[in-house]
Structure formats: C-alpha cells, structure tokens
Rosetta silent file (secondary structure, phi, psi, omega in degrees, C-alpha in Angstrom):
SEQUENCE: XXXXXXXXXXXXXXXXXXXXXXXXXXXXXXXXXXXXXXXXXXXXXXXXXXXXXXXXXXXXXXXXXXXXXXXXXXXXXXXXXXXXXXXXXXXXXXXXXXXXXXXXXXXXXXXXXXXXXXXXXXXXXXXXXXXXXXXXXXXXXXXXXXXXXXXXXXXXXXXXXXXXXXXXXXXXXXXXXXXXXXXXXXXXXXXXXXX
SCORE:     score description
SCORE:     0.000 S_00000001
   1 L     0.000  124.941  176.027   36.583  325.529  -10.937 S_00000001
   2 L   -69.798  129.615  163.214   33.372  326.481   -9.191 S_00000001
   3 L   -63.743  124.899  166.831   30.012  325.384  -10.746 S_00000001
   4 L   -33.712  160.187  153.369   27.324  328.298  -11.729 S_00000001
   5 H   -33.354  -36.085 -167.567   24.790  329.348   -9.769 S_00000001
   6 H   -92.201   -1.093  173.243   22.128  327.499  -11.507 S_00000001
   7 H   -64.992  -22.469 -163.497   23.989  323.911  -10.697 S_00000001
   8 L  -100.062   67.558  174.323   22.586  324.728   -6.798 S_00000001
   9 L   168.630  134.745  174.813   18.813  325.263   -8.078 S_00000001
  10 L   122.687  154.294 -177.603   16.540  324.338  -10.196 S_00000001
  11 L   -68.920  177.242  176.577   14.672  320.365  -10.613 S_00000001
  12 L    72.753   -2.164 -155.151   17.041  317.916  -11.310 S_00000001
  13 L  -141.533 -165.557 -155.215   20.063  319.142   -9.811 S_00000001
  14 H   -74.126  -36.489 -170.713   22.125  319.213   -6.654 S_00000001
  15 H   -62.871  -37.158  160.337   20.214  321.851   -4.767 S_00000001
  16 H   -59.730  -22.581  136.223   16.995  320.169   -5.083 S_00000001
  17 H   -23.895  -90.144  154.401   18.703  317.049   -4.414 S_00000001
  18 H    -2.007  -54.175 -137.777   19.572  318.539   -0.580 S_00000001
  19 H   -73.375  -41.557 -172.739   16.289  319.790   -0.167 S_00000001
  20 H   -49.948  -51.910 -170.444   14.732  316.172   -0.936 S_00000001
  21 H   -52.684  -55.537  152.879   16.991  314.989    1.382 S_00000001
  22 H   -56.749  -17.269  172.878   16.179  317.164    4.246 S_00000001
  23 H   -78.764  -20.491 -176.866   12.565  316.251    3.847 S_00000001
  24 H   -85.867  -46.632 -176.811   12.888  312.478    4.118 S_00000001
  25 H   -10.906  -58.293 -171.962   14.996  313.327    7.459 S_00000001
  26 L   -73.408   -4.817 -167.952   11.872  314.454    9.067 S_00000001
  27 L  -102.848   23.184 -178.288   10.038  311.804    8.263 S_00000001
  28 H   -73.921  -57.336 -170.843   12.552  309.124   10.355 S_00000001
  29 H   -45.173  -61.323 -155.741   10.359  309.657   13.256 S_00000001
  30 H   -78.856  -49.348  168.762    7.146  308.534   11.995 S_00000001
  31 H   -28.924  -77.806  165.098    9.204  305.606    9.908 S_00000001
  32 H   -41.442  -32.074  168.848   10.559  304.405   13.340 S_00000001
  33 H   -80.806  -23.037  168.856    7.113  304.494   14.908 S_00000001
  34 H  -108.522   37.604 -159.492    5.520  302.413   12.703 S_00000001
  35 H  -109.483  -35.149 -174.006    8.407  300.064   12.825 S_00000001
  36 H   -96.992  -20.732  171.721    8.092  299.789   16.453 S_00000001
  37 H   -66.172  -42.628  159.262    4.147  299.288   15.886 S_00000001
  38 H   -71.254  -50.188  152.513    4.742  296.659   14.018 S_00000001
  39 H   -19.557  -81.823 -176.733    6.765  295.199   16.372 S_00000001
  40 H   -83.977   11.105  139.683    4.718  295.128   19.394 S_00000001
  41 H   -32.653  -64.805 -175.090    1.551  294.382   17.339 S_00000001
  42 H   -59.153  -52.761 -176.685    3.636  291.014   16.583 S_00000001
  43 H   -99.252    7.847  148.841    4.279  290.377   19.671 S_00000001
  44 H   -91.298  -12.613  158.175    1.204  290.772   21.075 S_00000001
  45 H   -88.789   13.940  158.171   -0.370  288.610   18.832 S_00000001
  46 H   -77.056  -54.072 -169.929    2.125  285.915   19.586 S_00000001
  47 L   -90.522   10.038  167.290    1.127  286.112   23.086 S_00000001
  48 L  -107.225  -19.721  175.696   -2.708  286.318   21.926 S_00000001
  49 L   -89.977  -19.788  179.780   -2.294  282.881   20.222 S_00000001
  50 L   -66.076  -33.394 -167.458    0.048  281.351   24.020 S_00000001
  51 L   -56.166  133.667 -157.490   -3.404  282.226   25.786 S_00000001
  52 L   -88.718  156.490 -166.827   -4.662  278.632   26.958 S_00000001
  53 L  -111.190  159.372 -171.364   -7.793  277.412   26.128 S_00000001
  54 L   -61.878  163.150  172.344  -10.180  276.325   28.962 S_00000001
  55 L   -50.233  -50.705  176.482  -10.909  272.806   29.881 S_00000001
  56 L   -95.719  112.535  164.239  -14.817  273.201   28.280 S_00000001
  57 L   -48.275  130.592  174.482  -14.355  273.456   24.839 S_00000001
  58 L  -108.345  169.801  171.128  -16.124  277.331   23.670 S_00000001
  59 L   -97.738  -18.362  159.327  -16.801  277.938   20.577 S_00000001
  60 L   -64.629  -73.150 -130.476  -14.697  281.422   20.798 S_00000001
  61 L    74.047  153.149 -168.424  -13.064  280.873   23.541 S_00000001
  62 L   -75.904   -5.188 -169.508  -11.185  283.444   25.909 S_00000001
  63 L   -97.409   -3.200 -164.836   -8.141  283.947   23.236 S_00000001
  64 H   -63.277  -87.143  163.660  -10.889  284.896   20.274 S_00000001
  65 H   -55.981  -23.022  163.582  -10.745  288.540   20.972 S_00000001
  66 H   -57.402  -46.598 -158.818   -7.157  289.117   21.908 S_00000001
  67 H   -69.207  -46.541  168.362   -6.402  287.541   18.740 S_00000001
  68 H   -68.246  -30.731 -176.941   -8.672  289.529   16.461 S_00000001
  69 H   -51.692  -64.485 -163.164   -7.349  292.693   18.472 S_00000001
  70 H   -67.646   -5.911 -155.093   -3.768  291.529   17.574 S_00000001
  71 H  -119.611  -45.589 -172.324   -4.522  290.705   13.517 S_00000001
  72 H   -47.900  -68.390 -161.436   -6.587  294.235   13.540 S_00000001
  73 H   -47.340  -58.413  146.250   -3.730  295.835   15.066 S_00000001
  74 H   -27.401  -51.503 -157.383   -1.283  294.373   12.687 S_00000001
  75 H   -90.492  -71.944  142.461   -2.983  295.008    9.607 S_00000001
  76 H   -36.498  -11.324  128.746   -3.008  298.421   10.553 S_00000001
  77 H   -69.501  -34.130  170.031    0.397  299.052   11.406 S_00000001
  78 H   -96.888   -7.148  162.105    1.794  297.596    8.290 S_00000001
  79 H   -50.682  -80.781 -149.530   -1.064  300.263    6.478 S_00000001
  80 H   -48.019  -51.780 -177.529    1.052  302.852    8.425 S_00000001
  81 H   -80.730  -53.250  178.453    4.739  301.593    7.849 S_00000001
  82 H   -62.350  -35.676 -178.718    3.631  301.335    4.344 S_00000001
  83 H   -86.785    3.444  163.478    2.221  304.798    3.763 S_00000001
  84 H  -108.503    7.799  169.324    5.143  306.294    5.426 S_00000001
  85 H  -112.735    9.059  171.543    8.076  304.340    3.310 S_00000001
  86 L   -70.798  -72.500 -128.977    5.997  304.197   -0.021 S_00000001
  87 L  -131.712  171.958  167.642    6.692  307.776   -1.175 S_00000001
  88 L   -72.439  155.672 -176.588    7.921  310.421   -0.617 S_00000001
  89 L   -90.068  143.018  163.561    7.829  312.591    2.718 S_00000001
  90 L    -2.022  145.029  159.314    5.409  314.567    4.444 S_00000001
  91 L  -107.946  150.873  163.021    5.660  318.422    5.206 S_00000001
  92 L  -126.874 -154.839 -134.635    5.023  318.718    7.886 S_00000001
  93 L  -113.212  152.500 -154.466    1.924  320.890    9.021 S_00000001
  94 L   -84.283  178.772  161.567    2.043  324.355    9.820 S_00000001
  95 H   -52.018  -36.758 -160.079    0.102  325.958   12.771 S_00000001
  96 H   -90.010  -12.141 -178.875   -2.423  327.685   10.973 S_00000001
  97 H   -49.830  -61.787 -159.348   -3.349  323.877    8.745 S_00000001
  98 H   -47.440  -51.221 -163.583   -3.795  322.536   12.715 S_00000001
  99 H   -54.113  -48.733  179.661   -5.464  325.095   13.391 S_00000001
 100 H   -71.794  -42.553 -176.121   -7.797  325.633   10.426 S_00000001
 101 H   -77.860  -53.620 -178.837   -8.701  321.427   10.758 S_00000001
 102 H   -59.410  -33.545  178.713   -9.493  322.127   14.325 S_00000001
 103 H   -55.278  -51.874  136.292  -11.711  324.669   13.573 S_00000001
 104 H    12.063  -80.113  173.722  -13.505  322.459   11.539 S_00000001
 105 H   -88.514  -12.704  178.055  -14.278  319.915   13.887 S_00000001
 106 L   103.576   14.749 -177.905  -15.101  322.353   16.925 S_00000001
 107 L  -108.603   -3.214  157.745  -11.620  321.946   18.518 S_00000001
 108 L   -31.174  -32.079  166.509   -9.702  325.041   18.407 S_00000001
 109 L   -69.805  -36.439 -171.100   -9.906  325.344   22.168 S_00000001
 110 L   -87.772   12.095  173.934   -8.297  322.197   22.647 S_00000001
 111 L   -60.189  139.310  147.018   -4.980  323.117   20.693 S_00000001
 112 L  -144.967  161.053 -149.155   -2.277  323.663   23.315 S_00000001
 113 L   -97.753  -50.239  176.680    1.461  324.269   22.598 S_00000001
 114 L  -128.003 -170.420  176.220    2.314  322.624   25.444 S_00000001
 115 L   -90.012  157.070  173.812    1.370  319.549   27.714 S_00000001
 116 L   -76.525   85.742 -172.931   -0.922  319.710   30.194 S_00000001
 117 H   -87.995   -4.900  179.487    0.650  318.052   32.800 S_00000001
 118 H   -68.548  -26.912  170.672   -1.868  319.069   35.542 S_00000001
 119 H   -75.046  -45.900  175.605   -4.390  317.388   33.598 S_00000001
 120 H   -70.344  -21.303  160.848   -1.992  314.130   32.502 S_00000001
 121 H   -83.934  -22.674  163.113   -1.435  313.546   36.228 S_00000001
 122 H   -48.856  -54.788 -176.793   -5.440  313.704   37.062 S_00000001
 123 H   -76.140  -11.685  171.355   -6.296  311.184   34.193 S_00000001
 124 H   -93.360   -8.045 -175.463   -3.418  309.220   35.418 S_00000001
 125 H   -75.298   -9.875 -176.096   -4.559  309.388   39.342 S_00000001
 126 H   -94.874  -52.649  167.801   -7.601  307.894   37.809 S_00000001
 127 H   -38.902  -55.432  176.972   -6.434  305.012   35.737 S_00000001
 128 H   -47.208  -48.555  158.658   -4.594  304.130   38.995 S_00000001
 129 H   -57.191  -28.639 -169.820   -7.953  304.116   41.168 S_00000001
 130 H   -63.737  -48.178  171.841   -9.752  302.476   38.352 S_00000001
 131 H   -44.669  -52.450 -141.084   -6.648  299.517   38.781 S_00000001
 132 H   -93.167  -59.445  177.144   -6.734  299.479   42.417 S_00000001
 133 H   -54.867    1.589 -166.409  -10.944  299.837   42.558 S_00000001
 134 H   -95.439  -29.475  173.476  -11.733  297.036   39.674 S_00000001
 135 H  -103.908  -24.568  174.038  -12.006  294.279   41.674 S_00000001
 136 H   -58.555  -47.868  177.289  -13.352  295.758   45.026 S_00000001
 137 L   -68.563  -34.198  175.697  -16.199  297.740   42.956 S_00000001
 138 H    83.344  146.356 -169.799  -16.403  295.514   40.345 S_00000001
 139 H   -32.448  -71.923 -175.574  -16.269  296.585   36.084 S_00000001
 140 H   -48.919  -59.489 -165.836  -19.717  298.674   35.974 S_00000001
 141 H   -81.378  -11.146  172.394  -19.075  301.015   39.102 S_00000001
 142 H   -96.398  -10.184 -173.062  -15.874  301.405   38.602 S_00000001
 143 H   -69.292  -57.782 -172.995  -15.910  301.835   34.786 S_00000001
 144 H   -19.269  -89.657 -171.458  -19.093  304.446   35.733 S_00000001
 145 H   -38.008  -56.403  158.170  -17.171  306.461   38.171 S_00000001
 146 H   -25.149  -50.583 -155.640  -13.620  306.805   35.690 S_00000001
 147 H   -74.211  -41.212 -150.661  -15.710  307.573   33.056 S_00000001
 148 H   -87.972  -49.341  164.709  -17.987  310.216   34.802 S_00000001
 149 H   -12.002  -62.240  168.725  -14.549  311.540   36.696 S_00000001
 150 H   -43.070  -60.826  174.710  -12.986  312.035   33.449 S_00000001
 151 H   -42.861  -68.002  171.980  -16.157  313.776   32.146 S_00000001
 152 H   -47.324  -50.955 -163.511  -15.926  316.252   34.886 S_00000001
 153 H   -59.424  -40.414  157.524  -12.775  317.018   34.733 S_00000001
 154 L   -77.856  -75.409  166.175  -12.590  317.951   31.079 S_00000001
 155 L  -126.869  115.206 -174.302  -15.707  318.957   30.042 S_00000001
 156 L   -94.048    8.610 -178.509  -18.727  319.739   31.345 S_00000001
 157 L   -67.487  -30.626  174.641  -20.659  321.127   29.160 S_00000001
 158 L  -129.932   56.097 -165.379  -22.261  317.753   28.377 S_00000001
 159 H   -85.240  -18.416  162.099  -22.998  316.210   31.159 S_00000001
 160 H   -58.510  -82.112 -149.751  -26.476  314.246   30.440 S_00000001
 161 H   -54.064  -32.716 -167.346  -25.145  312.880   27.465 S_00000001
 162 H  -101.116   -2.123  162.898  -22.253  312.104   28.515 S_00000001
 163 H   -89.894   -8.512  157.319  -23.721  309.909   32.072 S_00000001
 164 H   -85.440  -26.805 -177.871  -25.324  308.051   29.166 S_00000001
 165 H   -79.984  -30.297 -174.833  -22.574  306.753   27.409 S_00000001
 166 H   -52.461  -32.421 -162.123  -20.942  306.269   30.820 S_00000001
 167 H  -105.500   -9.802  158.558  -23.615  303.798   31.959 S_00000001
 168 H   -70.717  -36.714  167.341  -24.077  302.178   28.941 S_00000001
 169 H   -51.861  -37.564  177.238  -19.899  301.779   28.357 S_00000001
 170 H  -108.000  -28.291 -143.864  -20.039  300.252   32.087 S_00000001
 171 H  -125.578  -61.804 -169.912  -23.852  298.679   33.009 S_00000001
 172 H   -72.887  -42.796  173.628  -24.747  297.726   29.534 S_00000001
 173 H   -54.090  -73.841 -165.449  -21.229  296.034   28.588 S_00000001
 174 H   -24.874  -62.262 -160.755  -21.226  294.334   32.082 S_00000001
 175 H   -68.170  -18.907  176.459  -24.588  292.666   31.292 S_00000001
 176 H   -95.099    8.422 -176.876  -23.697  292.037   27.997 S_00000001
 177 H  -115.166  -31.592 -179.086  -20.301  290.421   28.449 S_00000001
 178 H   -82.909  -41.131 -160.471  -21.571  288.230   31.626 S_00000001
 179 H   -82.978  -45.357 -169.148  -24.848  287.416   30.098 S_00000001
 180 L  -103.585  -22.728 -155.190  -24.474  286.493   26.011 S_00000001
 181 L  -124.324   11.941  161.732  -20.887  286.181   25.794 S_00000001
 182 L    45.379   56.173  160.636  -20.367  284.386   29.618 S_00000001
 183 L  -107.562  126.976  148.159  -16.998  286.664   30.539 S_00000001
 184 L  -106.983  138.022  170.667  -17.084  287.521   33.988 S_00000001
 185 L  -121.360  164.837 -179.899  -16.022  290.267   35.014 S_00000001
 186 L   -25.994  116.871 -141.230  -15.775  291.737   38.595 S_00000001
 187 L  -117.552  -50.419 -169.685  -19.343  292.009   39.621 S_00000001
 188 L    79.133 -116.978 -173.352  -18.322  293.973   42.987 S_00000001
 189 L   -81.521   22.609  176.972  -21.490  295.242   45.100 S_00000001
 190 L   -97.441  -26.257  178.336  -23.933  294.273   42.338 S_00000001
 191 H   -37.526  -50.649  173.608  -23.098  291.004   43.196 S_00000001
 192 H   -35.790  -20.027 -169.029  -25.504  291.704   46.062 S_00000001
 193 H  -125.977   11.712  162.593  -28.388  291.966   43.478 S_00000001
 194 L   109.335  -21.839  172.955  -27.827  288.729   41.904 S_00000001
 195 L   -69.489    0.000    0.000  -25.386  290.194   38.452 S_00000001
C-alpha cells in the first residue's frame, strides 16, 4: 500500500523532512571550515605561548601580541562554528541578494563569476618581492612600494588617498613600532638616516 499524496508534503511530514535534510547538506562546508579554524587558531596559539621570552625582562614582551592575535582569533572562530551548528541552515544567496548588497556598498563592479587569475598571480608576484625585498629595503620601503603596487594595479581612481594610507601603514608603523614599542624591524636604507 502506497501512502497519499499529502504524506510527501506538507510541515511535519516526510517531504519536508527531505527538504530539511538537503539544506543542512549545504551547510557541511561552512561547518568544516570553522572546524578547521578552530583548529589552526589552537594551534597557533600554542605556538604563541612556546615563543621564548628574552633575557631582559619586558613588560609585554615579544610573545604579547602573537598571543592576543591567537585568543582574538579563537574567540572568533568558536563565534563562527557556533553560529553555523546552532540552528538551522543557511540558503544560500542568490545572485541578485549578492548583487543587490554590492550595490549597496559601491561594489557591483567587483562581482566576478570567475577568478581572476591574472590578477591572483600579480598580487602573488608581489607578496613574493615584498618576502625577498624585506630585509634588503627594510619594513617602510618595502611595505610603501607593495602597498602602492597593489594600489596601481587595482584601482586607481584613488591614488592621493590611497599614498596616504600607504605611508602611514609603512613610515608611521615603522617609527612607531621601533620607537614606543622597541620592535625592530628591518630599517634597510633609512638606516642611513639614523631610523
């Protein structure tokens, strides 16, 4: 004997069952990511409390900021793994939502469908000079140059504004990480002028 129609439909019942059931499906991926989030969160704050502390007692120290990084990090990752296994799951969002949010913020140009990979190998040719260049150049000129690199390369449209945050993110950090909070970092040719 077959069950009516109305056994596959309707709340409560098998069809609606199904349906829940395909909906939590989609939502393994984001479960697994903030499963693996927690994970290396954890273990980078393991390996932010192994950092040794110098001979001259600080009152920080150099493990201070890893360590908040890694509790920050944490704390935020189990927000995440909790708001996606509290409840029920997500839909998830159609083109025109993305679309309609980007608009919003002034970002509708930057939807694309697919990746950019001409762009993801440029920003990664940079990170690579920025590696190679960090100790010859030193933090500030090399931070500068990434940053202003970048800048071209994406958008240009703002280019005052955006050689100020460049030289404050590199020039003003430098002096303020060497000077009040006595990190040095790679001084390169400035060395030359006494930073």
């Amino acid at each position: 004997m077959f069950p009516g129609p109305g056994y596959f439909s309707g709340p409560g019942t098998f069809g609606s069952h199904c349906m829940k059931e395909n909906k939590e499906e989609g939502n393994w991926e984001d479960r697994i990511a903030s499963i693996v989030l927690i994970i290396f969160s954890s273990v980078y704050l393991v390996y932010a409390f192994l950092i040794p502390m110098p001979v001259l007692k600080q009152q920080l120290g150099p493990s201070a900021f890893p360590r908040a990084v890694g509790f920050g990090m944490l704390i935020l990752a189990g927000i995440y793994a909790w708001q996606q296994f509290r409840g029920g799951a997500k839909e998830k969002e159609t083109e025109e939502e993305i679309e309609r949010r980007a608009a919003i913020i002034g970002a509708e140009e930057k939807i694309e469908k697919t990746a950019d990979l001409k762009t993801m190998g440029y920003m990664l040719v940079a990170m690579i000079f920025y590696a190679f260049a960090f100790e010859r150049l030193g933090y500030a000129i090399t931070t500068f140059v990434v940053f202003m690199a970048g800048v071209l390369y994406l958008d240009r449209r703002h280019i005052l504004r955006d050689a100020v945050i460049a030289l404050i993110s590199s020039f003003v950090l430098y002096y303020i990480f060497t000077t009040f909070l006595r990190v040095q970092l790679p001084a390169g040719p400035l060395q030359l002028l006494g930073f």
